[in-house]
C-alpha positions as MATLAB code, in Angstrom:
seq = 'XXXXXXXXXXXXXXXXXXXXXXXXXXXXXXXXXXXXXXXXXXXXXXXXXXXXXXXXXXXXXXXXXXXXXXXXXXXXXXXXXXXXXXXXXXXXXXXXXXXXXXXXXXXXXXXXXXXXXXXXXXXXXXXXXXXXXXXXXXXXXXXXXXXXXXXXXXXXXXXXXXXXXXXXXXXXXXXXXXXXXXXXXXXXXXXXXXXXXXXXXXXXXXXXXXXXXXXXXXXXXXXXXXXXXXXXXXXXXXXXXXXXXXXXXXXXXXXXXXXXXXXXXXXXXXXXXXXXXXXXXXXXXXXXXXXXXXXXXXXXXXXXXXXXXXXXXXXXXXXXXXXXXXXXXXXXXXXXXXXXXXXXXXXXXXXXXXXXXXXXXXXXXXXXXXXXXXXXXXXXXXXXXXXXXXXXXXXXXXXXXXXXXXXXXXXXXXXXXXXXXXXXX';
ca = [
       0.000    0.000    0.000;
       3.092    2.414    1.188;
       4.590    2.214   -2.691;
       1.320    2.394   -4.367;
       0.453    5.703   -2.727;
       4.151    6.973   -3.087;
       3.482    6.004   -7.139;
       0.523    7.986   -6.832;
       2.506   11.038   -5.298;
       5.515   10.457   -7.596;
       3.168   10.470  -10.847;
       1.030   13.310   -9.341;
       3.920   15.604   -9.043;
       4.945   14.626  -12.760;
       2.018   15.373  -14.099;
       1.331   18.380  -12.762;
       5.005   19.406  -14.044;
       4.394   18.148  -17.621;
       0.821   20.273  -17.077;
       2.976   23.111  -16.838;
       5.104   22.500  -20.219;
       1.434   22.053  -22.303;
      -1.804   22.093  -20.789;
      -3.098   19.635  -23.316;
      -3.812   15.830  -22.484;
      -2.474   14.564  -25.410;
       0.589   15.921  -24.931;
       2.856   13.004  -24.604;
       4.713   14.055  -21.522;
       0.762   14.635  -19.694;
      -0.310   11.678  -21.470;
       2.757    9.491  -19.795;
       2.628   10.939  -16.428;
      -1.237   10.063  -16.521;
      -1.524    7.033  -17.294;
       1.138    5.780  -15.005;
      -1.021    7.674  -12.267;
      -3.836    6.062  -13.013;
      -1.923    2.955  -12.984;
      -0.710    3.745   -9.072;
      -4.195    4.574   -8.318;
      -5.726    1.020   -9.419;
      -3.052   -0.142   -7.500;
      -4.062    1.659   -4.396;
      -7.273   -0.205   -4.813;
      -5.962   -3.711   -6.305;
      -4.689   -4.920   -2.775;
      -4.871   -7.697   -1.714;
      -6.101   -9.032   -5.195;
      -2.676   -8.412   -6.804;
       0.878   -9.027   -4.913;
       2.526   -5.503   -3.861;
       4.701   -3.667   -6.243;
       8.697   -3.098   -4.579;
      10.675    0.241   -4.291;
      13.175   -0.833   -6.726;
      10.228   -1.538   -9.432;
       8.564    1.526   -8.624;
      12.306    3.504   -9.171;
      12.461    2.310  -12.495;
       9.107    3.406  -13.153;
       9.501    6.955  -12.116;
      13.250    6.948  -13.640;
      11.859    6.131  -16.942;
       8.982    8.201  -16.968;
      11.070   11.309  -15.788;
      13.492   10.397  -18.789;
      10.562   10.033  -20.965;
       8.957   13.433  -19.860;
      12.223   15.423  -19.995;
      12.481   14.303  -23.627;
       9.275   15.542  -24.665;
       9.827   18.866  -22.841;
      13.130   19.128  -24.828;
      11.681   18.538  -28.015;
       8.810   20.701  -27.513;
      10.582   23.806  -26.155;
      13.555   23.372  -28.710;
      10.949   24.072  -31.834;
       8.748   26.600  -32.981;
       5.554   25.394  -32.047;
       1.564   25.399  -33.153;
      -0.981   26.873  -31.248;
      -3.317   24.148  -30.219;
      -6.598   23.969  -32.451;
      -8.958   25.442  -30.465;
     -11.890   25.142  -32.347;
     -13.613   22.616  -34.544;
     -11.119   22.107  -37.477;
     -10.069   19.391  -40.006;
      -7.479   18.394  -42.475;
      -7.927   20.386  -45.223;
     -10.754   18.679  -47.116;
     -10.136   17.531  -51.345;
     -12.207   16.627  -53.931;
     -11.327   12.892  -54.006;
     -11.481   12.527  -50.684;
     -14.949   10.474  -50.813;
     -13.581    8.287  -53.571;
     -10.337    7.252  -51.864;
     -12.152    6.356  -48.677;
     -14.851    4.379  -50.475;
     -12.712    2.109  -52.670;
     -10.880    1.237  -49.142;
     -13.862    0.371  -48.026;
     -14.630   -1.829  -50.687;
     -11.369   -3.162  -50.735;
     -12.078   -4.238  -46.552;
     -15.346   -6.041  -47.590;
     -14.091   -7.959  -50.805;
     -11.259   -9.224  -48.184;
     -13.371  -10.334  -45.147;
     -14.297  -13.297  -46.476;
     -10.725  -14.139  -47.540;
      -9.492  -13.355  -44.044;
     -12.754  -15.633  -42.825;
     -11.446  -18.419  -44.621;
      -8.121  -17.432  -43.218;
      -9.347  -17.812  -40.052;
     -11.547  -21.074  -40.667;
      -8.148  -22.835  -41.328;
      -7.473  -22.544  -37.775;
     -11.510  -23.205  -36.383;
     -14.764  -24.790  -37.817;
     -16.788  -22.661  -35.329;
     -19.232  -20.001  -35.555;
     -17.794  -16.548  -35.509;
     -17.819  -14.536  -32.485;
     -18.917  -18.017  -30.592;
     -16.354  -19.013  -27.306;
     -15.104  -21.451  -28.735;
     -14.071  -19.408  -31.973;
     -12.523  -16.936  -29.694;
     -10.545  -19.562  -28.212;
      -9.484  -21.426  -30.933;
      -8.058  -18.269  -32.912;
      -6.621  -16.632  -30.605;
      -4.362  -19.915  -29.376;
      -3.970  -20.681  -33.136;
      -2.804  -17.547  -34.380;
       0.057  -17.709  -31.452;
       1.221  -20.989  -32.368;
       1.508  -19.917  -35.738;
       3.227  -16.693  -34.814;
       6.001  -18.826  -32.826;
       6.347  -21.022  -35.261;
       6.388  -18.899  -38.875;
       9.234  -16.223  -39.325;
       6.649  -14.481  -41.402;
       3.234  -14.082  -41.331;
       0.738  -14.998  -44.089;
       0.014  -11.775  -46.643;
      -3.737  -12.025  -45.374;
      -2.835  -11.145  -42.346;
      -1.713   -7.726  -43.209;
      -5.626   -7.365  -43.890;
      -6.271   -6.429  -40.134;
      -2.585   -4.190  -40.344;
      -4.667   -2.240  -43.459;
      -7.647   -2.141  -41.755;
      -6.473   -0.063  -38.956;
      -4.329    1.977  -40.904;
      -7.667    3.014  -43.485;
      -9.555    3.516  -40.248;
      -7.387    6.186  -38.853;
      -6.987    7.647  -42.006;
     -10.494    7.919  -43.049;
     -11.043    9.275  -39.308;
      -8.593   11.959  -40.333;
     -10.895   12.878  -43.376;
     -14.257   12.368  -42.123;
     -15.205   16.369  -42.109;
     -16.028   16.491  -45.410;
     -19.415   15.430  -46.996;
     -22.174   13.318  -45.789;
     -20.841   10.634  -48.370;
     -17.039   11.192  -47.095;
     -18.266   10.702  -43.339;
     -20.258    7.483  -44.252;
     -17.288    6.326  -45.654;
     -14.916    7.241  -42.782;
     -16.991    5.592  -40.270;
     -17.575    2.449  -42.434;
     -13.597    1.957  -42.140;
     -13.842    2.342  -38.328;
     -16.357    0.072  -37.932;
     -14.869   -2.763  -40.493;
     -11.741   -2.230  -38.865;
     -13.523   -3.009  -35.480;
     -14.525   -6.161  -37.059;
     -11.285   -7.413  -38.474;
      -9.474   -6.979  -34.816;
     -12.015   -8.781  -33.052;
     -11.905  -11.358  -35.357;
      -8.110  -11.449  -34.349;
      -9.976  -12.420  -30.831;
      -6.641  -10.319  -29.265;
      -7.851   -7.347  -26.878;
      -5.134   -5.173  -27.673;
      -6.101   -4.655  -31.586;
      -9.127   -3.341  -30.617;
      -7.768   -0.789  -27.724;
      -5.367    0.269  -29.737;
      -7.319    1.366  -32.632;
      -9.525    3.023  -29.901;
      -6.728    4.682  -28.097;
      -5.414    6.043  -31.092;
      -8.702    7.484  -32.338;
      -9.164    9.297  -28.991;
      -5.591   11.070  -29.698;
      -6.610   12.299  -33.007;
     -10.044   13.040  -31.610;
      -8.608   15.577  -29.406;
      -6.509   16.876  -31.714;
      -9.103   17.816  -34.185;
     -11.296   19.191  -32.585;
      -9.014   21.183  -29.833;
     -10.068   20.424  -26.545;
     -11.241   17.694  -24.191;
     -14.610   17.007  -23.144;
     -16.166   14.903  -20.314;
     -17.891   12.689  -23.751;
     -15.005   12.746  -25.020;
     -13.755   10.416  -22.139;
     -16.757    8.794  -21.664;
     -17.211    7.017  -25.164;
     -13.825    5.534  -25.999;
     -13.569    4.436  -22.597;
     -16.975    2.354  -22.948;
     -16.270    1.324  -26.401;
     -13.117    0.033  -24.769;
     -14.998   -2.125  -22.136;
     -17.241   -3.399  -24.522;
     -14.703   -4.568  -26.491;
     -12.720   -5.937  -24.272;
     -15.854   -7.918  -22.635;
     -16.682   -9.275  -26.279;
     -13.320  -11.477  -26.492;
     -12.945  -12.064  -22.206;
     -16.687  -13.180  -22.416;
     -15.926  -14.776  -25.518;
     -13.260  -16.892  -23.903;
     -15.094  -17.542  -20.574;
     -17.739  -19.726  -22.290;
     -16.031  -22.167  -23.886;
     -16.734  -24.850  -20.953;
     -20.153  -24.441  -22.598;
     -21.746  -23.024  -19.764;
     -24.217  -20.238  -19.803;
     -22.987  -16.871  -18.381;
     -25.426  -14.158  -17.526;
     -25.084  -10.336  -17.871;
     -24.175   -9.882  -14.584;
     -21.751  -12.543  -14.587;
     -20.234  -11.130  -18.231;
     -19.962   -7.361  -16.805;
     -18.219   -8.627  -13.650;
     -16.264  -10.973  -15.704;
     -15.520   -7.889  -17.674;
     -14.661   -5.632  -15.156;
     -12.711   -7.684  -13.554;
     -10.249   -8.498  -16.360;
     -10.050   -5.158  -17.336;
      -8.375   -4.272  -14.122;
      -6.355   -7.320  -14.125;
      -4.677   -6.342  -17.064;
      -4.525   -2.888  -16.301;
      -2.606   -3.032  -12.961;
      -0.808   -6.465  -13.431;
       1.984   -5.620  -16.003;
       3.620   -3.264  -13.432;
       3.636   -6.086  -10.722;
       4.929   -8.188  -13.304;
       8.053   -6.391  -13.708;
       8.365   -6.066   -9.810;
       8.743   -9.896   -9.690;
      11.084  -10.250  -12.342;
      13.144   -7.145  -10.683;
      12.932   -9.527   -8.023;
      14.181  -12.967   -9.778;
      15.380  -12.420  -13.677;
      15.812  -15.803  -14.252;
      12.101  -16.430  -13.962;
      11.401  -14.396  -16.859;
      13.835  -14.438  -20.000;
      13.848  -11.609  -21.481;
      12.459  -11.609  -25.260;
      11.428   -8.293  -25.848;
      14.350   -6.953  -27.819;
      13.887   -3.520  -28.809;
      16.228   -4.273  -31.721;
      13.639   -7.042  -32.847;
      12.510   -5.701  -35.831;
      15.435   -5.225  -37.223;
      16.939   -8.880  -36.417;
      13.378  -10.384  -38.145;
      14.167   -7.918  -40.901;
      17.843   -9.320  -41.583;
      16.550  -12.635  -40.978;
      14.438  -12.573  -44.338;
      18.167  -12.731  -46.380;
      19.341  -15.693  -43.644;
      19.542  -16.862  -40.293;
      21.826  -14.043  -38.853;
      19.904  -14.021  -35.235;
      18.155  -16.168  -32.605;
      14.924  -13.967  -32.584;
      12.907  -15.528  -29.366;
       9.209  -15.928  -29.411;
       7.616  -12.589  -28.645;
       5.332  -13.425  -26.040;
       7.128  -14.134  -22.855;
       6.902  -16.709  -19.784;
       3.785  -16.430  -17.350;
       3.910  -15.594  -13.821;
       2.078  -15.209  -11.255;
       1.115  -11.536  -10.182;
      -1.600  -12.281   -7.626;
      -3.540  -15.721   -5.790;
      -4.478  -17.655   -8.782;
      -3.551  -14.633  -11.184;
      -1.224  -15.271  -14.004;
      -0.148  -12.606  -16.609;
       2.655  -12.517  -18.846;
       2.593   -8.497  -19.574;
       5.756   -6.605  -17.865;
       5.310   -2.955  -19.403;
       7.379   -1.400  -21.539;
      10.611   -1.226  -19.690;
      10.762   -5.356  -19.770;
      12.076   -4.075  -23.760;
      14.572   -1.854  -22.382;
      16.209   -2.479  -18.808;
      16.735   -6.393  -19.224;
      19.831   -6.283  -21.431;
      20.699   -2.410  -20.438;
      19.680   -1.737  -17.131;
      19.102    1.555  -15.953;
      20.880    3.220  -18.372;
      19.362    1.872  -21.419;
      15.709    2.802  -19.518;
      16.790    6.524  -19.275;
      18.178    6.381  -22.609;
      15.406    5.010  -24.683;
      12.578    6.781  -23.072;
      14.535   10.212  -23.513;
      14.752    9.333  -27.233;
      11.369    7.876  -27.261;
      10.071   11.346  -25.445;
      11.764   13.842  -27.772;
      10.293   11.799  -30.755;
       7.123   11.818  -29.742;
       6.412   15.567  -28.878;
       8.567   16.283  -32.411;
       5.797   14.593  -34.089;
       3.170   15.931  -31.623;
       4.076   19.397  -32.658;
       3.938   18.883  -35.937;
       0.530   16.705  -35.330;
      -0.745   19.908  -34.099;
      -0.609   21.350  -37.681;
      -3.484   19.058  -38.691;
      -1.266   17.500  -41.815;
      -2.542   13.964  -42.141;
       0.779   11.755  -42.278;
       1.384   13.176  -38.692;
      -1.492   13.493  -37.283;
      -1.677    9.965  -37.749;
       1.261    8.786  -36.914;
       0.976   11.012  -33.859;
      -2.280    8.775  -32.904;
      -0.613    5.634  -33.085;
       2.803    7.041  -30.575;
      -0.229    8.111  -28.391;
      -1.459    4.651  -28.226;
       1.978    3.572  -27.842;
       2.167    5.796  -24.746;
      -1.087    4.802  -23.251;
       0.731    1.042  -23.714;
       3.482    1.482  -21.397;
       1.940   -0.123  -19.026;
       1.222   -3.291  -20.447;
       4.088   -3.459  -22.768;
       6.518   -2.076  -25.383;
       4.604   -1.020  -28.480;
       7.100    1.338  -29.877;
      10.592   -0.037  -31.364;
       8.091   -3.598  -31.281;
       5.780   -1.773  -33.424;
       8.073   -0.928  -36.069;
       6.560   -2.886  -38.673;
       3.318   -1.687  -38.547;
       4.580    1.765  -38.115;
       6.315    1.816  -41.001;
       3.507    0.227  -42.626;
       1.553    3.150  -41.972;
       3.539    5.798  -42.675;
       4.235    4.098  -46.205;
       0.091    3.581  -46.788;
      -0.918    7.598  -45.438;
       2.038    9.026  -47.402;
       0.548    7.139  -50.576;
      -2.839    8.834  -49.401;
      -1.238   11.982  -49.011;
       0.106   11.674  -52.558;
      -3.465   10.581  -54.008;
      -5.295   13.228  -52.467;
      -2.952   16.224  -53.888;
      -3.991   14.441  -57.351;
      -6.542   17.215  -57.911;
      -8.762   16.279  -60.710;
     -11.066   18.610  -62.572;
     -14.159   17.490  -64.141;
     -13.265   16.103  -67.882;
      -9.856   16.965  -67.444;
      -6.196   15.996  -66.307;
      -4.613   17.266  -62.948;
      -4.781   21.074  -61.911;
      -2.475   22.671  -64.971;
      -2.562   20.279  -67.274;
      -4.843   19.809  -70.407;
      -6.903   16.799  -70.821;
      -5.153   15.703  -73.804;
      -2.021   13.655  -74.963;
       0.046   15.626  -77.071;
];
């Protein structure tokens, strides 16, 4: 209880600094410092279900998230930056807007059934049933630890996301352009559920929230409200999901329980996670490289390195509790201690606001990019989902710039591009 309430001092204090830098939530150096707090406050309340958290774990968390902070506040002093929006605004709306969004749709629904029958491969059952939840989920990690590269249908549910934030981006155009924009979110929804993985669908969430805010230029209490219940549902769809396959019936009460539960599981039990591996290593090796993408990379021209299997050993983090989550700085502080903790999160930090900053511009290849470092903030505290995330990252900044590039295609009615003439000479 003594280091829980000490976390929630520590974090207080930080926040209140980073408050000081920018008075925005999305800020990432706010953003940091608040999660974590809200982290030390479920753990305030988690005792008793969930083994204590030690001084030396909660040192590294306040270390790193000090390092992190003082990054951002580097980066965002050091540049000349944007006002924030402070009233409704957009990216600045094109004529082909619509028609970009709506052929990505189309392109989502003509490959749902292909990533159905992807999915079939793995289970006969009926989608969204317990026993399809359980069966994917388990199937798709097997595969993972087994194939050095993923099948190309996979990379479905990687486009998905990326057409959904996108389309977010543009949805302040048209009645036609928002139906589209929202048909993305919603079919991108669908294909990480169908993943039966929780942290798809909070990501996509997470990151949504981020741009949210930056859009429209301030933070309301709905604003809050809704991706925070869209969260819970979500995450009750694949934990109720998985709780029925002894084929027993499960009531509402019993599913938002069940629910709520899990949900705080997960939420406070990476942190005590990395307390007991502070407190015996050997228990957990350490497979969260931060150089992993780059070793699976080098590994497509030959077996250079011995890349490990990405999700790592179980433990126990309360009575009859057992997680395998660690937060972020499992990535960093196994193979470089405290220095490598204070060194990537300062690098991390500065990064982060530097693309804020520019986020705040409204331009859509960082404003989107800026969503998905958000989410990778909110993340810390289950696990690494920056230098991990590299792949999809990349992914996405290769997909928006090709938006970007589409959308400054500026066609005129029966003619070429803006300054050019219809014909061929």
């Amino acid at each position: 209880m003594i280091v829980a309430l000490a976390g929630v001092v520590a974090f207080g204090l930080l926040l209140a600094a980073n408050w000081r830098v920018c008075s925005s939530a999305v800020y990432p150096g706010v953003a940091f410092a608040g999660i974590w707090l809200l982290e030390f406050i479920t753990q305030v309340f988690a005792q008793g279900v969930l083994y204590p958290i030690s001084w030396a774990a909660l040192a590294v968390f306040v270390i790193g998230a000090s390092s992190f902070t003082a990054g951002a506040a580097l980066a965002y002093r050091g540049g000349t930056r944007q006002d924030k929006p402070t009233a409704s605004v957009s990216v600045q709306p094109e004529p082909g807007d619509a028609v970009i969004l709506w052929v990505f749709v189309a392109l989502l629904i003509a490959g749902l059934p292909i990533y159905i029958d992807r999915l079939h491969q793995l289970t006969s059952a009926a989608l969204f049933s317990p026993t399809f939840f359980f069966q994917v989920r388990y199937g798709l990690l097997e595969q993972a630890a087994i194939l050095n590269r993923a099948p190309l249908v996979d990379n479905l549910v990687v486009l998905s996301s990326i057409f959904a934030l996108s389309g977010y981006a543009l949805s302040d155009g048209a009645r036609r352009q928002r139906v589209a924009a929202w048909s993305l979110v919603g079919l991108a929804l669908v294909y990480n559920l169908l993943s039966a993985a929780k942290a798809g669908p909070i990501a996509l969430v997470v990151a949504l929230f981020a741009m949210h805010v930056l859009l429209r230029g301030q933070l309301r209490v709905l604003s809050l409200i809704v991706p925070f219940g869209i969260i819970l549902l979500l995450f009750g769809v694949v934990t109720v999901g998985r709780l029925g396959t002894d084929g027993q019936s499960i009531t509402l009460a019993q599913s938002l329980a069940s629910t709520w539960e899990v949900f705080l599981s997960y939420f406070s039990g990476a942190p005590v996670g990395f307390s007991i591996y502070l407190d015996n290593p050997q228990w957990v090796p350490a497979v969260w490289s931060p150089w992993r993408f780059f070793e699976r990379t080098a590994n497509y021209f030959g077996n250079f390195f011995d890349v490990p299997d990405l999700h790592a050993h179980y433990v126990y983090v309360g009575p009859d509790m057992l997680f395998n989550t660690y937060t972020a700085y499992f990535s960093y502080y196994p193979p470089y201690g405290i220095g490598g903790v204070i060194g990537f999160m300062l690098a991390l930090g500065m990064v982060c606001s530097w693309i804020y900053r520019r986020a705040l511009s409204l331009g859509l290849v960082w404003l989107v990019l800026y969503g998905i470092l958000f989410e990778g903030i909110f993340m810390t505290i289950f696990n690494e989902h920056f230098m991990l995330s590299l792949n999809f990252i990349l992914k996405l900044i290769v997909v928006v710039l090709l938006i970007s590039g589409l959308r400054r295609q500026r066609w005129r009615r029966g003619k070429g591009p803006v300054g050019m003439s219809g014909a061929v000479s």
